[in-house]
N, C-alpha and C positions, 0 to 999 in steps of 0.2 A: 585481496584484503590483507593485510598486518595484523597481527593478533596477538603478535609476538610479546610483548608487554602483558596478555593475558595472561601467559604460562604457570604464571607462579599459582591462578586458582586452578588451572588445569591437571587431570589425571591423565597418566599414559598408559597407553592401551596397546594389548598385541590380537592381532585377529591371523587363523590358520585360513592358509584357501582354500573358500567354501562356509567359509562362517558367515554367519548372519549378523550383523553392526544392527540393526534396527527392524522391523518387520511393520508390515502394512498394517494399519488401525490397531496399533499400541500408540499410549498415552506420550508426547514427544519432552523429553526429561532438559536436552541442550542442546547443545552443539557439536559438532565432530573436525576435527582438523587433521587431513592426512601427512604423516611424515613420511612415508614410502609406500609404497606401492600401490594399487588402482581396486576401487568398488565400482560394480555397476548397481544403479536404480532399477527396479522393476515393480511394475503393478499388475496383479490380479486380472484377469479378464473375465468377464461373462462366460458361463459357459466350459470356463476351463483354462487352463494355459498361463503364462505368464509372458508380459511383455518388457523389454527393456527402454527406459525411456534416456536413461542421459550414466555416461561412465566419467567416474571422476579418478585424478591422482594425484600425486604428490603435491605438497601445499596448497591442495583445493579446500573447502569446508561446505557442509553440507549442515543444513537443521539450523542457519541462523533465527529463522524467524521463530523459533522458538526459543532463543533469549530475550523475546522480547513480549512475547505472548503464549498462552498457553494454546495446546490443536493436539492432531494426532499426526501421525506419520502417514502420510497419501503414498509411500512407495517403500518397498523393501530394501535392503540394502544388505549385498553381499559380497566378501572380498572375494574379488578376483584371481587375486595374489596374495601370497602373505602382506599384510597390512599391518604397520605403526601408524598409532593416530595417538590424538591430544583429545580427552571429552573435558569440555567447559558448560556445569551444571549450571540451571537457570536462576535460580536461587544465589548463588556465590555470584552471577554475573549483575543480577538486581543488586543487589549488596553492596556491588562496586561504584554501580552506577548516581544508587540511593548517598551514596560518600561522596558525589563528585568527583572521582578518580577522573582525571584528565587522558587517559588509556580506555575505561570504560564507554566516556562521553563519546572519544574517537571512533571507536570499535561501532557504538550506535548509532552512529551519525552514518558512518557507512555501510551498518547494516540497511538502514534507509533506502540509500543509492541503490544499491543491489536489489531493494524488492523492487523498488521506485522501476529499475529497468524490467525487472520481472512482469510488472503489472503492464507495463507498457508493450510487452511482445506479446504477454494471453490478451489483450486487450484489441492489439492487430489480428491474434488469430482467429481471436471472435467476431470482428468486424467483418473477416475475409468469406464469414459464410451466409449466406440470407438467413432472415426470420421475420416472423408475422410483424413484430414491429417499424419495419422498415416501412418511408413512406416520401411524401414529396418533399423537398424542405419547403419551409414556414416562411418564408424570409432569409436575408443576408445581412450578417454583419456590418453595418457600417467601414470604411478606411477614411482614419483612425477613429475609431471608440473614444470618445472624450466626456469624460464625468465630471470634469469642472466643474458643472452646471449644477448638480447634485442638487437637490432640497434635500436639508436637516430633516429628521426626524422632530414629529412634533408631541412626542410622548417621554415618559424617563424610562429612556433604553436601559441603561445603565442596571436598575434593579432586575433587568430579564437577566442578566450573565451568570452570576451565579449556581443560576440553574439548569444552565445550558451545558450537556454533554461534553461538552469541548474546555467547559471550565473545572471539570470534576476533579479534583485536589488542588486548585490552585488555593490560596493565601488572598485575604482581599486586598493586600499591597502588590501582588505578584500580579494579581485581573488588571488593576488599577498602572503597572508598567505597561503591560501590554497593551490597555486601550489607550496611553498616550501616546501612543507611536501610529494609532489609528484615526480615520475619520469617519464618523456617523452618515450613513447616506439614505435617505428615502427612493427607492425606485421604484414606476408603475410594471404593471405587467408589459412583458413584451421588449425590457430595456435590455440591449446587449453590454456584458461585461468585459469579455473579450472574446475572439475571431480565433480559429485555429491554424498556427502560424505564424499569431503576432507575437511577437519578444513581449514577454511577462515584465510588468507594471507595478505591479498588486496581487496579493490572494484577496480572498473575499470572505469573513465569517457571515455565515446566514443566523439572524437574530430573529429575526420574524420573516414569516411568510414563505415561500421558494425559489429555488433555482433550477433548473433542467439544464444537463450538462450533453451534450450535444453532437456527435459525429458523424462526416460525412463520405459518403464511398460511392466513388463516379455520381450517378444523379440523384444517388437515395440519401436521406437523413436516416439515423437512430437515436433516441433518447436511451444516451448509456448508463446513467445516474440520475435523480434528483434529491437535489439537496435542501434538506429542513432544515430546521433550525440547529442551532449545535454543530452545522457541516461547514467545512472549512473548504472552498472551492479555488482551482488552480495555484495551488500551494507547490504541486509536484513541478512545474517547468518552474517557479520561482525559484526553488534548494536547487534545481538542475541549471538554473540558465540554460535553457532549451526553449526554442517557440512551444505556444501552447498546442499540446497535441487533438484537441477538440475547441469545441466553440460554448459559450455558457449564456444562457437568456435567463431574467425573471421569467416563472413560471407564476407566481401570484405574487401582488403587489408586497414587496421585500423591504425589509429595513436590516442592513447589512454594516459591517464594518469592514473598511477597507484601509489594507495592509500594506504600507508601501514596500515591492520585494527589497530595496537594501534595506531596509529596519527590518525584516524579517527576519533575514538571513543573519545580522547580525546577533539579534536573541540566539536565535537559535545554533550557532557556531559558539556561544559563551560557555560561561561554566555557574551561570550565577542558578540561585535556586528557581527562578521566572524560567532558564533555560532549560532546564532538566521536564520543568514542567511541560513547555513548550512541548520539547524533543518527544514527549509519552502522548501529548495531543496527537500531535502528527502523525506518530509512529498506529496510535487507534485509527487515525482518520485513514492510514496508506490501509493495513489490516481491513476493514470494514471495507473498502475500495476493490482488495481482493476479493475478501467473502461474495461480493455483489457476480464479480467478472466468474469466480467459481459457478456461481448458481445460471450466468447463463451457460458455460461450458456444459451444466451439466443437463442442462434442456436441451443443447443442441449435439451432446452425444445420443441422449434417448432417441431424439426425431433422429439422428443418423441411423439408429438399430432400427427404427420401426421401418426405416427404407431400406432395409439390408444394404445398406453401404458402409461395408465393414473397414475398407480402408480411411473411409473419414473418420471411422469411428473411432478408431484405435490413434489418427493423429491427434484427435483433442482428447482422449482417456493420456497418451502420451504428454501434453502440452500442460495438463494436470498433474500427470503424476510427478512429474519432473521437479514440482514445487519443492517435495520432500515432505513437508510438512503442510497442514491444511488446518486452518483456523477454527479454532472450538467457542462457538459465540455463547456468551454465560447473560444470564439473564438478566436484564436490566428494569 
């Protein structure tokens, strides 16, 4: 990442070797940007011990995702070495953002990318291990998925959005851009949206009803998410131009707005105030995404302890802690 354009909110920092930058389950303040020398991450274990999960250095940064949300610190962080680092406070970085500063917008947008790849590798390493959920699949996605055919909605969707999570600060002119770039779709249960694999189309806002978001490993399926109302479904291969990395069905009869990914992308690469809006949707929707993938890492570290199999146990306490920071979900 480039951050360099941040500097002027940024403090500089000196750490001696052996100092502690951050420590495990303290409150996470911002971000940390190394100008020389190397930190390693470490988490706590059960029992005792400390484990190392991931060593960073020079021009690395650690704790973005808490310029964008508040959580706590899932790993410690100790200099290696004498350490120069940059700290950029969450506050001054909101501030930048709330301005439209075109360096903030940047920085955001690729903080994104970076969790956006994060979520995707806890996401493999949770699929890589069995659980009680896993089952036969249901069916196959059609080649190619075509919604042309779509039936309208036969109710006024329109007055459901503003109350929908996903609209929460927007402007009733800023809703009103966004769903022009969309189209209203009635789906029964059981319609596929898209196939994991296929070059993304569309995301998908769920207005009414659900979605069940879908993965599959050799002969088994798992229901990795389902998405209610307010949830914004394969948004992540859209910002990525990436095949979608799962598969996504109605789960109850849906009424959905769908997004075509260039008008997405385009919002949301702007600077107008609909964008900023957007960029803080999404950036909840990826956040809430992890929180999900956290909660099963941490089912299937427990079932690793209760089978004393301590080396699995410590790869996903590892595959966790490595996040840095760990999401603090505030009541809604």
């Amino acid at each position: 990442m480039s951050f360099e354009r941040l500097l002027p909110i940024a403090r500089q920092l000196a750490f001696a070797k052996g100092a502690w930058l951050v420590r495990q389950g303290e409150p996470s303040r911002g971000a940390f940007l190394i100008g020389a020398g190397t930190v390693e991450a470490q988490v706590a274990l059960p029992g005792g011990g400390m484990l190392t999960v991931a060593e960073l250095g020079t021009g690395e940064m650690f704790g973005e995702m808490a310029l964008i949300e508040r959580g706590a610190c899932s790993a410690s962080i100790r200099a290696k070495t004498e350490v120069a680092a940059w700290f950029i406070e969450r506050d001054d970085f909101r501030a930048m953002v709330a301005s439209r500063d075109s360096a903030a917008l940047a920085v955001q947008r690729e903080i994104t990318r970076v969790l956006a790849q994060k979520l995707r590798a806890l996401n493999a390493k949770v699929r890589a291990h069995p659980a009680e959920e896993d089952r036969a699949p249901r069916g196959e996605p059609p080649a190619p998925i075509d919604l042309g055919a779509a039936a309208a909605p036969r109710f006024d969707w329109r007055a459901f959005l503003p109350l929908l999570r996903f609209f929460e600060g927007f402007a009733a002119h800023e809703i009103d851009e966004l769903v022009a770039i969309c189209r209203a779709v009635q789906l029964p249960r059981g319609a596929w949206l898209f196939g994991a694999g296929e070059t993304p189309r569309s995301a998908f806002l769920v207005v009414r009803g659900a979605v069940e978001v879908l993965s599959r490993e050799a002969e088994l399926e798992r229901r990795v998410a389902l998405a209610g109302p307010g949830e914004l479904v394969g948004y992540l291969a859209v910002l990525e131009g990436a095949p979608h990395a799962a598969s996504a069905r109605v789960r109850e009869s849906a009424t959905l707005l769908e997004v075509p990914a260039e008008r997405l992308r385009a919002i949301y690469e702007g600077s107008s105030g609909t964008s900023v809006r957007l960029q803080h949707a999404i950036h909840e929707s990826l956040l809430r995404s992890l929180a999900r993938t956290n909660s099963q890492l941490g089912r299937l570290i427990a079932a690793a302890r209760l089978r004393g199999a301590k080396a699995e146990s410590r790869a996903l306490e590892a595959a966790r802690g490595s996040q840095i920071v760990d999401l603090v979900e505030e009541p809604h």
